[in-house]
Structures are given as structure tokens and as C-alpha cells.
C-alpha positions, 0 to 999 in steps of 0.5 A: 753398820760394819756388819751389814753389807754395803749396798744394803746400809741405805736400803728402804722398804718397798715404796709400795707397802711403806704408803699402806704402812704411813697412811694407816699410822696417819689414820690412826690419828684421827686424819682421813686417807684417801689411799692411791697408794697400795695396789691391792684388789678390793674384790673378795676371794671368790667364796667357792675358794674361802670354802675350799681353804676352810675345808682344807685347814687341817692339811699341815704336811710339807708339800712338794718343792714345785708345788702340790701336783693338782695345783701345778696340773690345772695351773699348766691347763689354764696357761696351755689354754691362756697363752696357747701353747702346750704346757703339763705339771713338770714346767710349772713352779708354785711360790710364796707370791709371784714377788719371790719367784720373780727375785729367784729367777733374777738370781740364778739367770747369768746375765743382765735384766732390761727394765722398762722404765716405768716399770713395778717398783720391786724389779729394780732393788731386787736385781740392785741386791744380787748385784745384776746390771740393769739396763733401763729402756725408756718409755713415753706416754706416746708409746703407752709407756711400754718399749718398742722394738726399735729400743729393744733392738738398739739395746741388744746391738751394743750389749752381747751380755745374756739379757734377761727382759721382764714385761708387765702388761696391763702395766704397773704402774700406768694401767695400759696395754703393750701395742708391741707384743708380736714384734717384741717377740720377733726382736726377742728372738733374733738375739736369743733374750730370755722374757719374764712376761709377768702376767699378773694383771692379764685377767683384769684387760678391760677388753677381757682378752688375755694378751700375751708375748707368749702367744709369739714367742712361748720358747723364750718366755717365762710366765709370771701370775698368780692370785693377788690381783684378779683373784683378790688373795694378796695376802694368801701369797701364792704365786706361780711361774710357768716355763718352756721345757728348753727354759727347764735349766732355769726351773731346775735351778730355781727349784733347789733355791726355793728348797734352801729357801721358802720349801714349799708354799702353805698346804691349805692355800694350795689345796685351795687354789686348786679351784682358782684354775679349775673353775670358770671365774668368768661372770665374776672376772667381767663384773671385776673388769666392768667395775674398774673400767667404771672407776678408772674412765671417770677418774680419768676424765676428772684429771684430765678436765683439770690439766693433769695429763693421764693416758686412759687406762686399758687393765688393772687398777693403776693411772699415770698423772703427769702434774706438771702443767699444774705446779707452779714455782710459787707451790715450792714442789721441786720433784715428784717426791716432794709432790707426794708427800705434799698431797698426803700431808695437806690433802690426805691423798696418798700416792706413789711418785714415778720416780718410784718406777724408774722415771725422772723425778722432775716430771712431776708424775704419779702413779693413782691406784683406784681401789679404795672402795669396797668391792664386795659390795660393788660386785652385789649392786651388779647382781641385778645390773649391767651397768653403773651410772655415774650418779652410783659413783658417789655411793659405790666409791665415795673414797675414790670420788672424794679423793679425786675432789680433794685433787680437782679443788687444789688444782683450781683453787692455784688457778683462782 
């Protein structure tokens, strides 16, 4: 232990990919998972992109820092036309996954990070390790579990210190939408705040809008995406970040980090992505966001019927479970931890528990993440449809549909 420092002796892995990790060892004995846990897109790469990779394998050279130039080139179109505001090549910053470039930018920024809470469980340890100051806003199911510009504001009064606000809008962990946006904005620029809008579910809004703060404050707002999510490619690990030229200090600095650091992102994947931001993903985007609403509006409405409290979610593949007018002293389930590891262990439902996310674990709830199922397959039933009926439900997503039985029996089973 004397060679490790301090505040990473009790470290732990992500909660995220320690659920992948158990729920796979628990299947290979021979037990059935119903996996709530991971959120990982359950649509393919689109094949026009696995033809590009393909016809791009044999590229082995390092590429620049930044990133190949066609790719940072058609990534500053596409966000110059998403969040309307004009962008080129030289602000943009093409990483191993968003989740480096969000740690990197919270590493070179001089000052604290404010966190919503709940908030993605990986922008906490990150600001825990370089030993930033974090200051949490608390959210509630009322405010769609995002801030209001009355508790931005308060926290900007009593604190003069650089702040450093990371948003996530649809949200992980509750899969709505910020109400809040413009004057979140307004707020941010009156005390000078520095925004990472991560942006990483925007093309998954079930109302196909992409919403974002940038659209009212652009020169103070980092944008954060990349392909894991709407693009189905977690595991290519390409990220991006894109900034305002008077955000360039903090571009540059992050730059010669990632040239100590990762030095470029894997050639073939970046040739690749090129066609991510250059084609029009249109009709395969509406099938992906008609889909998850499907499975997310029945899902919830099941929870609900049962009197577990979940707001509807709006974007993503996430909802919020509040079980506590569920449990009852006689289940012996004192925090949402235990609650967790109970649904896994005697249902086989496999679940991330809020306070994961900067939530109190006495409130009994859980974050569900609604992609056990197969996407391809979903996406080909649709070929000729326009809609799901709620009698596909069982056929398309039987590991959802059987998970969510598992959860409504126990529920009414206490209530016999």
C-alpha cells in the first residue's frame, strides 16, 4: 500500500462496467441476467461505417494529435449546423472515447467543477483524482432531475473560485431533458462559468431536436460527443470535443496532454468516422429514437402501475426508479446499494443504484438502462413499419419485457 498514493488505496472500478463485469461472471454460471446495468447502445454501427473501417484497416501511421483533418473538418460542420454556431477544424479535438477528454479538460482547468446531482458516475472519481473541489447542486424529480438557474446562481454567489459546470442533457442517469437551457445560459454568463455541455445522447431526443446550451451561450460552452451512443460504436472509443476560439487556452493545453498521454486516436477508426458526420443518418436515427421511446413509455407505465415512481423518459436509454413507497422494513433493505445487489442476487436484475450518481442512498432509487435486446433485429422489423404495437413487445425485447415481470411480481408479491 505505501507505494500507492492515498486517495487511490480504496478506489474502485466504474460502477458502470463492474455491472457488465459481475452480470457476465453470474451468466457464466449458468443464471439468467437481465442487464439494467451497462448503458450500451444496442443498435449496430451503421454498415456504411463497418465498410469504411474495413476498407481502412491497412492505415497504421500516427496521426495528428487533434485528429485527422477530414474528420475534425466534417465534425466542425456538423456541430457549426447542430448548435449553430460557426466552428472549422482548429477547435476541434478527436480523443480515445469522450470519457478521456472530459478527464483531460477537468485536468488542465484551474478551478472547481460543479455537478449536478444526479449526474454520470464517472465526472465525480475523475475530479476526486486530480484533487479538484467539487461542488454538487442538488436536483429533484420535480425540476426533471436537472439545476435551475436559481441553484446555479446561489452557488455562484458564495463561491468567486473559476467554476467549471459539466451538463448532460438527455441525462444519465434519468433520460429526460433540461427545461432550463437558455437561462442556464444566462446565469452562466453573468459570472464568467466555463460549460462542458456533454452531448452525448443529444441524437437519441425522442422529439429529434438536438438541444443544447450552446445554442445560448456558444463562448463559454465546450462541446462533448462522440459515437458510443447514437452511432452504436462504444467500443471503437472515438470521442470528440469541440470549442469557441476564446476557449482555445484550454484546446491548446489539452492537446499537448494528449501528446504525453494517449498521441492519437487508432487511424482505421478515424478514417472510418469520417462518414459518421458527413452522411445523413437521418432515417436510421428516427428508427433508433422510435424504438427506445417504445420501450422506454411501456416500461415506465409498467413501474408505475406497480408504485414505483419514475419520471418518463424524454432521450437515451436511461429511467430513474424511486422504490421507496415499495420497500418495507420487513425486506431488510436499508440503502439503495443493498437494494441493488438484492435484485440482482434473487431476481437476476441487474441495476446501477443512485447513489452511484451523487444521490442520497437512502432514497431507494435506481437508475434501469433499457438495452437488453437486439437492435439489429428491431431496426429490420421496422423495414416495413412505422410503428410497434405493444403485442411486439415480447418478441422484440423479451429480456426487457421478462426483466421488468421479474420486478412487478416481487413488487406485488410484498403486497399479497
Amino acid at each position: 500500500m505505501r507505494f500507492i498514493e492515498k486517495k487511490f488505496v480504496d478506489i474502485k472500478p466504474s460502477s458502470t462496467l463492474s455491472i457488465n463485469e459481475l452480470s457476465k461472471k453470474i451468466q457464466t454460471q449458468g443464471k439468467k441476467v437481465f442487464k439494467f446495468g451497462l448503458g450500451q447502445s444496442p443498435f449496430p454501427v451503421p454498415s456504411i461505417l463497418v465498410k469504411e473501417l474495413q476498407k481502412n484497416a491497412h492505415s497504421k501511421d500516427y496521426l495528428d494529435v487533434s485528429g485527422l483533418y477530414e474528420l475534425r473538418d466534417s465534425i466542425a460542420k456538423y456541430h457549426t449546423s447542430k448548435n449553430k454556431f460557426g466552428y472549422n477544424a482548429d477547435d476541434v479535438l478527436v480523443g480515445p472515447g469522450s470519457k478521456e477528454l472530459l478527464f483531460q479538460c477537468q485536468m488542465v482547468f484551474d478551478g472547481i467543477t460543479l455537478l449536478p446531482a444526479p449526474s454520470w458516475v464517472s465526472y465525480a472519481p475523475q475530479a476526486n483524482f486530480l484533487g479538484k473541489k467539487i461542488l454538487w447542486i442538488q436536483t429533484t424529480a420535480k425540476e426533471n432531475w436537472h439545476i435551475t438557474a436559481n441553484l446555479l446562481e446561489d452557488i455562484c454567489k458564495k463561491d468567486k473560485e473559476n467554476k467549471l459546470l459539466i451538463l448532460n442533457s438527455p441525462n444519465n442517469p434519468s433520460g429526460t431533458s433540461s427545461r432550463h437551457l437558455e437561462e442556464l445560459a444566462f446565469i452562466a454568463k453573468k459570472y464568467e462559468l466555463i460549460i462542458i455541455s456533454d452531448e452525448i445522447y443529444a441524437e437519441l431526443d425522442f422529439t429529434g431536436n438536438y438541444q443544447s446550451i450552446a445554442h445560448f451561450y456558444p463562448e463559454g460552452t465546450i462541446v462533448s460527443g462522440g459515437l458510443s451512443k447514437w452511432c452504436g460504436a462504444g467500443g471503437w472509443r472515438l470521442g470528440t470535443m469541440i470549442f469557441p476560439q476564446n476557449l482555445s487556452l484550454i484546446r491548446k493545453a489539452m492537446r499537448s496532454v494528449a501528446s504525453e498521454t494517449f498521441t492519437s486516436v487508432s487511424a482505421p477508426i478515424q478514417y472510418a468516422a469520417v462518414k459518421a458526420y458527413k452522411i445523413n443518418h437521418n432515417e436510421f436515427l428516427k428508427k433508433c429514437r422510435l424504438i427506445l421511446k417504445f420501450v422506454s413509455s411501456f416500461l415506465h407505465e409498467e413501474l408505475c402501475s406497480v408504485g414505483i415512481k419514475a419520471l418518463k423518459p424524454t432521450g437515451g436509454f436511461y429511467i430513474l426508479c424511486d422504490f421507496s413507497n415499495v420497500i418495507k422494513k420487513t425486506d431488510n433493505i436499508f440503502s439503495d446499494k443493498e437494494l441493488s445487489n438484492f435484485l440482482l442476487q434473487k431476481l437476476g436484475v441487474a441495476s446501477l443504484p443512485g447513489s452511484d450518481f451523487g444521490l442520497a442512498k437512502e432514497k431507494m432509487i435506481l437508475r434501469l438502462a433499457f438495452v437488453d435486446f437486439d437492435g439489429g433485429k428491431a431496426l429490420k422489423y421496422l423495414r416495413y413499419r412505422n410503428k410497434l404495437e405493444i403485442s411486439d413487445y415480447k418478441e422484440l425485447f423479451p429480456m426487457v419485457y421478462e426483466g421488468l415481470l421479474k420486478i412487478k411480481n416481487w413488487v406485488l408479491e410484498k403486497n399479497i
